[in-house]
C-alpha positions, 0 to 999 in steps of 0.5 A: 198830331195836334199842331200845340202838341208839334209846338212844344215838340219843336221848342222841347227838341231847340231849347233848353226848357225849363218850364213850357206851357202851349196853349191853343186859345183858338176857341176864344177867337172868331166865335169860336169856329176857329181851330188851332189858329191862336196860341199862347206859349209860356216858356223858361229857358236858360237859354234866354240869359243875356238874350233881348226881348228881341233876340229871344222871339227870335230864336222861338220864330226860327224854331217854329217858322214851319208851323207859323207858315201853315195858317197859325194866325196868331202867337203870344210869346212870354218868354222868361229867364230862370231868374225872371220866372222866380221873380214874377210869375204874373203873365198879361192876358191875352190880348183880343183877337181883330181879326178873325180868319186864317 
């Protein structure tokens, strides 16, 4: 199974999800020789009411600590609220990758 496949496995099966976007942003990084290594993950939850910034990383980190722990070298997380989803839908780009291997 393609490890962005698994991510969103693991989210779907820990939170409640109402919006979920996986993306493998591997080809962007190390000229392209890199594979499933940079991910970026846009996820609505109404599980993140009332939760910090903090506080939701997390509860995403603790879902997906296998995966990390096999070589992902870099994840992007833009976790929303219902109501801040509704409010801005903008998300950053991602930032550029400084290093280049596993």
């Amino acid at each position: 199974m393609p490890l962005a496949q698994r991510l969103q496995t693991l989210l779907t099966e820990g939170l409640a999800i109402l919006h979920l976007q996986v993306s493998d942003e591997s080809h962007g990084h190390g000229g392209g020789r890199l594979h499933e290594t940079h991910f970026k993950v846009v996820l609505v939850s109404p599980d993140f009411i009332g939760l910090s910034r903090l506080q939701r990383h997390r509860r995403v980190y603790a879902l997906l600590q296998q995966p990390l722990q096999e070589g992902v070298h870099a994840l992007v997380l833009h976790l929303f609220s219902p109501q801040e989803w509704q409010e801005s839908q903008v998300l950053p780009e991602t930032p550029a990758c400084r290093g280049g291997g596993r």
